[in-house]
Legacy VTK file of the C-alpha trace (Angstrom):
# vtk DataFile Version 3.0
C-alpha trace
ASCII
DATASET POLYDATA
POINTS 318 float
9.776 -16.539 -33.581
6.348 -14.696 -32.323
5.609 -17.890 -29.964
9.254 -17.570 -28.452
8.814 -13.649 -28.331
5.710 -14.227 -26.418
6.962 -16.656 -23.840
9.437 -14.530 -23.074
7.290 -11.398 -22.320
5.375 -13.850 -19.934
8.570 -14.997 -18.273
7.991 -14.468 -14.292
10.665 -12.327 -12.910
13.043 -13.780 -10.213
11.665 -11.890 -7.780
8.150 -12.754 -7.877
9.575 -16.467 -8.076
10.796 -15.723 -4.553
7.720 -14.188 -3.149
5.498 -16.756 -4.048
8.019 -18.995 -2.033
8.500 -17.198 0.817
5.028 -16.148 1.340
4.212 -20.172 1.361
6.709 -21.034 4.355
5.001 -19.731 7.442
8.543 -20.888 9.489
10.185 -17.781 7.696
6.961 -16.032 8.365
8.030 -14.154 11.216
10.210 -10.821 12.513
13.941 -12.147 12.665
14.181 -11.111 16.339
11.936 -13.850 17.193
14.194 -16.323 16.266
16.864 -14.815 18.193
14.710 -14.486 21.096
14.062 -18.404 20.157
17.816 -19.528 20.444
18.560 -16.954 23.460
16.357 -18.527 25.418
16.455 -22.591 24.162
14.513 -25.017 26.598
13.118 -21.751 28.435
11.444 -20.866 25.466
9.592 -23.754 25.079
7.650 -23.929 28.566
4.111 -23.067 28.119
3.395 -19.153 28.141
0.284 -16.662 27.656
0.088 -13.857 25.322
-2.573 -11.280 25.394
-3.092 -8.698 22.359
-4.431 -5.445 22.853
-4.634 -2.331 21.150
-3.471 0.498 23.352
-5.316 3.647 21.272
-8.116 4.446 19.116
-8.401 7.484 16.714
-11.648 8.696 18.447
-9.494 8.230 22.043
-12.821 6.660 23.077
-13.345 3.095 21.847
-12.264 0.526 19.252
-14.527 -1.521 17.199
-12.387 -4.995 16.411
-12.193 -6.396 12.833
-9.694 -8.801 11.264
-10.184 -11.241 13.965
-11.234 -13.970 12.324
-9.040 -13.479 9.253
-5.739 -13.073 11.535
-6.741 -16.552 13.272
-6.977 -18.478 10.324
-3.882 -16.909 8.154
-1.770 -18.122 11.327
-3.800 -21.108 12.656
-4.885 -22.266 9.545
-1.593 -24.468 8.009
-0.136 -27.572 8.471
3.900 -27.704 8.890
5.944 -30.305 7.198
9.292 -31.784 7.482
9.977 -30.466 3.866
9.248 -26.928 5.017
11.603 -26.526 7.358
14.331 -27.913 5.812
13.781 -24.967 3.840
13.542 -22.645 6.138
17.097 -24.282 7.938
19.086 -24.188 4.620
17.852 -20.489 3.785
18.823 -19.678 7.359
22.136 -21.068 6.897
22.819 -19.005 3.868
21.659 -16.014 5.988
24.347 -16.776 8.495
26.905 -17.299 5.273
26.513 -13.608 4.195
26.507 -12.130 6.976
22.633 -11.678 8.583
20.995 -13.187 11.085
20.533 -17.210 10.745
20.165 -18.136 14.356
17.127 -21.241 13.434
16.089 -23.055 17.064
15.430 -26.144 14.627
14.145 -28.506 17.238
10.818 -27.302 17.890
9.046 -27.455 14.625
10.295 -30.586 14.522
8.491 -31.632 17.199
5.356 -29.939 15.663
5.580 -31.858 12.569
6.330 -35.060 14.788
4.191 -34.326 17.739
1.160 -32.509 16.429
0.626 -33.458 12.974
1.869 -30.526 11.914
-0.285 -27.576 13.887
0.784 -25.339 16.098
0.360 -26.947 19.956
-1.669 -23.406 20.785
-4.411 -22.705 22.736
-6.420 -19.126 21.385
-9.090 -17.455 22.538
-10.560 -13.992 20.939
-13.498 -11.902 20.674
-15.908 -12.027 17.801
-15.269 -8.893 14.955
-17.635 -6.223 15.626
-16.920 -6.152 19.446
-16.824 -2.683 20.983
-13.866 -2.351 23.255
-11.636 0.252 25.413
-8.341 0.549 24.224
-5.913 -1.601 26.359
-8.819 -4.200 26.527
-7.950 -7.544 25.501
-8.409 -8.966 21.926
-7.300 -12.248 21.988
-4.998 -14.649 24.057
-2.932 -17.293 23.162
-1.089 -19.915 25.120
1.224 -22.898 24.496
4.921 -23.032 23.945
6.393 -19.614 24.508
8.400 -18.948 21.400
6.144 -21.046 19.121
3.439 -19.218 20.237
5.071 -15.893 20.069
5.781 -16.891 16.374
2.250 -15.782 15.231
2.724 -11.915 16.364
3.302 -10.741 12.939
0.858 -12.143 11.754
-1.871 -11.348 14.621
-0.915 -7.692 14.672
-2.380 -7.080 11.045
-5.653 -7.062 13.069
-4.983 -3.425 14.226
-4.908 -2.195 10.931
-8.160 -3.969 10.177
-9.893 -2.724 13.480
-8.609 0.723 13.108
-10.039 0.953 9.727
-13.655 0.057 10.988
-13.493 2.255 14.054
-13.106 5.033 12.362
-15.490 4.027 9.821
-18.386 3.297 12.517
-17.413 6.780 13.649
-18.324 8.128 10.465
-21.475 5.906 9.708
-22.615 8.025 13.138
-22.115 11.268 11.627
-23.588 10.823 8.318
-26.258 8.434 8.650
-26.558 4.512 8.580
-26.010 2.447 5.193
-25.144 6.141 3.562
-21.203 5.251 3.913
-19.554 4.452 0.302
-16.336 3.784 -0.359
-14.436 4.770 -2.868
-10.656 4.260 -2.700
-9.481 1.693 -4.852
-6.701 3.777 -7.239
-5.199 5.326 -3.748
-4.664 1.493 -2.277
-1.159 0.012 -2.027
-2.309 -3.349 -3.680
-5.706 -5.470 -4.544
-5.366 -7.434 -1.464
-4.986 -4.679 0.610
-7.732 -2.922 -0.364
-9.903 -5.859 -0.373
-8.769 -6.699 3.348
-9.852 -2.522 4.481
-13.486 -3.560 2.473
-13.442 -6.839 5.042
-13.311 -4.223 7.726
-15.810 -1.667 6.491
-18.031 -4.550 5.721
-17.955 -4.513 9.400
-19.177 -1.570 10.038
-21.884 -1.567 7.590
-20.440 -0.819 4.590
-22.549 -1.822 1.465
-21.308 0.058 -1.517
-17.644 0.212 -3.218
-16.128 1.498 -6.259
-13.772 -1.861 -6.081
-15.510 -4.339 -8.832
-13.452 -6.986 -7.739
-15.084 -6.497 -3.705
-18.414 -6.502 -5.149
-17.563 -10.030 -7.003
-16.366 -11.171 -3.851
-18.292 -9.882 -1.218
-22.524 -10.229 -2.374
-23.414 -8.072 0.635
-21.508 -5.425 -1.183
-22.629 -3.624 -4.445
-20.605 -1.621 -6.770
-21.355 2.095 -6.980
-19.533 4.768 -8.837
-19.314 8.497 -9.566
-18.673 11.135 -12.030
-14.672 12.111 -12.495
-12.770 14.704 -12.485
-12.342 13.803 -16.744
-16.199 14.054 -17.075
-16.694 17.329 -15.724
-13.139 18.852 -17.952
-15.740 17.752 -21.096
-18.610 20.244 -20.493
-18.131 23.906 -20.558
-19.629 24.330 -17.162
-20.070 22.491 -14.104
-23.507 22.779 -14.064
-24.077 21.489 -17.056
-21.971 18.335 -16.729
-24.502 17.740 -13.089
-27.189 18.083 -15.438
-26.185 15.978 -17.754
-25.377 13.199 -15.640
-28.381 13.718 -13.839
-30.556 13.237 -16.692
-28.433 9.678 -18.027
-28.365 8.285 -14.709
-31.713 7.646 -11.485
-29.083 7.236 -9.247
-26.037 9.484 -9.624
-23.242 10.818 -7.329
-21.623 13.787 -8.722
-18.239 15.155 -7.955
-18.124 18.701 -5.841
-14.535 19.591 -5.694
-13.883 20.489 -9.295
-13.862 24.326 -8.986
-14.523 25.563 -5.529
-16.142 22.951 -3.234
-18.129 24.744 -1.286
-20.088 26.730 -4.326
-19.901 22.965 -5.342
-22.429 22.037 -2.753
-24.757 24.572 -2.897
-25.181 23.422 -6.597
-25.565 19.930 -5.654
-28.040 21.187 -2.895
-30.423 23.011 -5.532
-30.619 20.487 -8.283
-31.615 17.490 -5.418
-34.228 19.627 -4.693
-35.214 20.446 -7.911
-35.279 16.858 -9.139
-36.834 15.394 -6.266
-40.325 14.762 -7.363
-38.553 12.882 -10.581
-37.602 10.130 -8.090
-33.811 10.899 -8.720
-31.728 9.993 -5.989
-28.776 12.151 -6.377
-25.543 12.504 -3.984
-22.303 13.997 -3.303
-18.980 13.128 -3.239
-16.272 15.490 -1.947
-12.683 13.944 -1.959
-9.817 16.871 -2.549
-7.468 17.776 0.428
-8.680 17.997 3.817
-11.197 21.309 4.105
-11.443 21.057 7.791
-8.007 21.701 8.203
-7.390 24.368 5.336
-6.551 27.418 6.715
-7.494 28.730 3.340
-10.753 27.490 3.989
-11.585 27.578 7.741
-13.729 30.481 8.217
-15.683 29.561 5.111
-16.277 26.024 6.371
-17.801 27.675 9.986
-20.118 29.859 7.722
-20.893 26.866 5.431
-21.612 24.302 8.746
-25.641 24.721 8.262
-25.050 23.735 4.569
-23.415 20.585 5.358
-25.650 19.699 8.027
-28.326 19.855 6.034
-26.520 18.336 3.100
-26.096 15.172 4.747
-29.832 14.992 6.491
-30.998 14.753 3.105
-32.752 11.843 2.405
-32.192 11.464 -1.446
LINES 1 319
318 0 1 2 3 4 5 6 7 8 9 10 11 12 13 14 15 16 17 18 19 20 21 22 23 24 25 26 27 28 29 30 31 32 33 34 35 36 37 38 39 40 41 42 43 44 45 46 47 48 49 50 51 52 53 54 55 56 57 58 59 60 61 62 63 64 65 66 67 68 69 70 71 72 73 74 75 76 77 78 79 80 81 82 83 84 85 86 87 88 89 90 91 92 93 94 95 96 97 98 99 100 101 102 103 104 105 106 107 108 109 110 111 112 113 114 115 116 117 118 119 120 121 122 123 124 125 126 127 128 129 130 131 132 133 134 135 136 137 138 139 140 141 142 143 144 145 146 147 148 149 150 151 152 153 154 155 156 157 158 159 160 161 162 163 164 165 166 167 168 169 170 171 172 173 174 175 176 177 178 179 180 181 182 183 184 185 186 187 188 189 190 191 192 193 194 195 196 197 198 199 200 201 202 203 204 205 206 207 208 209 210 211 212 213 214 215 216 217 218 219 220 221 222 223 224 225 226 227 228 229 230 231 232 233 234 235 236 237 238 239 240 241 242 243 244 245 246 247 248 249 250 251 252 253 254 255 256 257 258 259 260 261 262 263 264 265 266 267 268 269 270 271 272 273 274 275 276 277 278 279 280 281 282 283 284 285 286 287 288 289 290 291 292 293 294 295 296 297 298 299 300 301 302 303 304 305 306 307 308 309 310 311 312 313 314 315 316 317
């Protein structure tokens, strides 16, 4: 009775069934209106064509440093279409059309891929390297071959924006506090493991090299996990000060939280004990992470008279 109790807490929902399915047909991996654009068009849609990505804005309004390049290429490029695959893909399209969605399928093509090609898309791409500085509305990448084959990649090309907007604005930041000082330190806020993993691809990019995400450290070498005291720690100690100390004195390298209390009495604190333990080879830092200051009105015209402090905050060299 345990064993069949136990199997049946391990039982894979339905839906996750499906996923793992879906996710491995890249002929349903695409935005329904391509396929109608597909069958609209028929024979026209099959003459060669040439599409050009670009990314039309950067956070900074300035520049755009591209990442997710590589990765985008080879999570489109990188499969080889069977016969069995879209015979799938036509018999879930059918039951589309059954209950009432969209199940237009221009069938003939990826035949012809499978036939024709051995399977790979008949494409032609060309891209710049990740880590290229661009203008916005410069081109990323091109590709050319059949127009609505090629056009099928665009989902999956686009996820490069999210990739190159994460390490513009993290280059941005490596600028204003200091090179190799950037840590990251996100992992409970991400929307899934993989996401997160594929935002540390990016800030790899810009020089990332520390992460609170054990599972990027495992996979990336370049990067090494780092952590900090919590919110919990400090709740344990009657004061704030004497939770810094104490962490200070269990730890040579130690960033300490600033935002329990007030933040900005917070970083005078953290200010006075680097100081103070500086000849102890202690390398101590700071980690501020609650709301956005900058744009507190509660907080404005203490952040103007507290500017000095944070310059020199983050000129500090331990």
């Amino acid at each position: 009775e345990f064993r069949r109790v136990l199997f049946r807490s391990r039982a894979i929902p339905d839906d996750d069934v499906r996923m793992e399915i879906a996710c491995r047909n890249r002929v349903i991996s695409t935005d329904a209106y391509n396929r109608t654009m597909a069958m609209i068009r028929g024979a026209r849609g099959r003459v060669d064509e040439t599409f050009t990505l670009t990314f039309r804005c950067s956070s900074n309004g300035a520049w755009l440093v591209a990442s997710g390049i590589r990765r985008a290429l080879r999570d489109a490029l990188d499969h080889r279409f069977t016969h069995a695959e879209i015979d799938f893909a036509r018999d879930f399209y059918a039951a589309e059309a059954a209950r009432g969605g969209n199940g237009l399928f221009d069938e003939a093509p990826w035949r012809d891929v499978v036939e024709r090609h051995s399977g790979r898309l008949p494409v032609r791409v060309r891209a710049v390297a990740d880590g290229t500085v661009l203008l916005p509305g410069e081109p990323v990448l091109s590709v050319e071959g059949p127009g609505e084959l090629a056009a099928h990649l665009e989902p999956l090309l686009l996820r490069a924006f999210y990739e190159t907007a994460v390490t513009t604005d993290a280059v941005a930041l490596a600028g204003a506090v200091g090179a190799g000082r950037l840590v990251e330190a996100g992992k409970r806020s991400a929307i899934s493991e993989g996401d997160h993993l594929r935002a540390l691809a990016a800030l790899s990019v810009a020089g990332l090299r520390a992460t609170s995400n054990d599972t990027a450290a495992l996979v990336w070498p370049e990067l090494r996990a780092a952590g900090t005291t919590a919110h919990r720690f400090f709740a344990a100690y009657d004061t704030e000060l004497e939770a810094m100390e104490a962490a200070i004195a269990a730890c040579e390298r130690i960033t300490l939280l600033v935002d329990l209390i007030e933040p900005f009495a917070g970083i005078e604190k953290v200010i006075a004990l680097k100081k103070r333990h500086r000849a102890k080879g202690t390398a101590i830092f700071m980690r501020l992470d609650s709301g956005d200051l900058a744009r507190s009105e509660e907080h404005t015209s203490e952040l103007q008279s507290h500017s000095d402090l944070v310059c020199r905050l983050l000129l500090e060299k331990k």
